[in-house]
N, C-alpha and C positions, 0 to 999 in steps of 0.2 A: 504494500500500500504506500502508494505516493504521500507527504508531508502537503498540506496546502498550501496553496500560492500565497508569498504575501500580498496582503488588500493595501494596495499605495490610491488614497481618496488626491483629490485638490487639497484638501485641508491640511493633511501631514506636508504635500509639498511647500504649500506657503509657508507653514510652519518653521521647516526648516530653513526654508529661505531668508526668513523674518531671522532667524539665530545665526544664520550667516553672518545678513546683516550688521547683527548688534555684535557679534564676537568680531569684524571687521572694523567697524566703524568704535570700539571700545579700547582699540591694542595701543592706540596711541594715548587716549587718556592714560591707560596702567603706567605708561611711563611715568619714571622720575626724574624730577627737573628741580635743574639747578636754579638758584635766586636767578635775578634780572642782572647784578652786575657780573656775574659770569658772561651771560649773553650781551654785555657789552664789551667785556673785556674780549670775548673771541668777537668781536666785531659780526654778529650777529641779530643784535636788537633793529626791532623791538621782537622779533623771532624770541622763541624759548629754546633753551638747548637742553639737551638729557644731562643727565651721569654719565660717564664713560660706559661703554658697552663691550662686551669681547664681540669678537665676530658669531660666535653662536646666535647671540642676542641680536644681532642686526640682521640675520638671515631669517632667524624666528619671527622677530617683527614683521620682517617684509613678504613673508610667508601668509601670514595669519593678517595683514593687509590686503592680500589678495596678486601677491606676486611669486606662485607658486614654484620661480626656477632664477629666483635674483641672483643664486652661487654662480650662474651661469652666465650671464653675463658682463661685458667688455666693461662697465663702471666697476662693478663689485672685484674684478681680475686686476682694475687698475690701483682700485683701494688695496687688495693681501700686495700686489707686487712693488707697493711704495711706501710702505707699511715699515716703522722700525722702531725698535727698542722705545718704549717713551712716546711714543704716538697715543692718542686715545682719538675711538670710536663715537661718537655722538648722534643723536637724532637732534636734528634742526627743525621745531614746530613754527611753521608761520600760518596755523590755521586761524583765522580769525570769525569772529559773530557768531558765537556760539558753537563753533566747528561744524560750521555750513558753509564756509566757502576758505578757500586758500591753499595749500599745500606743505607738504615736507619733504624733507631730506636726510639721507644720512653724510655725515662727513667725518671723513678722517683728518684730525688738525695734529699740526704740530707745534707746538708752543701754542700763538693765538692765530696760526694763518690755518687755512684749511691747504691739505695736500690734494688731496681727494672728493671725490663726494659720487654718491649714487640718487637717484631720483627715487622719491617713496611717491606719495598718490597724491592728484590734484584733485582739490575738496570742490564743488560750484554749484 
């Protein structure tokens, strides 16, 4: 005897669609961010900047944003290849108006310049 089919209704799909959503659109608030004169000092204001990030955390985030192969590409390859001792990882938030419109970044800075950076998602 065959197991029965699962019953996939409209309403489970939305559903999940709906937890997409909010697990996407939530990954960037989880971060943690540094005061404001951080993000002046890296010459980033009025943007917010993270905590330093390892590289797990930057592909995780960009993952669970909705960029399911960022290891794979030519920014994130220019970030590991320029990458050294003393470097830190950051998200750059310039979402503004409630996180309805703007965008972010990841960059790799060293001291306060950025070396690097990868494109995360345009908010609008």
């Amino acid at each position: 005897m065959r197991p029965p089919k699962p019953h996939i209704t409209a309403g489970s799909v939305v559903i999940a669609a709906v937890a997409c959503l909010v697990a996407c659109a939530s990954s960037v608030t989880e971060q943690q961010f540094e005061p404001a004169s951080v993000a002046r000092r890296l010459r980033v204001s009025p943007c917010k900047v993270s905590v330093p990030m390892s590289q797990e955390e930057v592909i995780l985030s960009a993952r669970r944003s909705g960029d399911p192969t960022a290891e794979n590409g030519a920014d994130w390859a220019k970030i590991v290849a320029s990458a050294r001792q003393g470097d830190e990882l950051r998200m750059v938030d310039c979402v503004r108006y409630g996180g309805r419109s703007g965008y972010y970044y990841y960059a790799l800075f060293r001291g306060d310049s950025v070396v690097a950076s990868m494109p995360g998602v345009i908010i609008n």
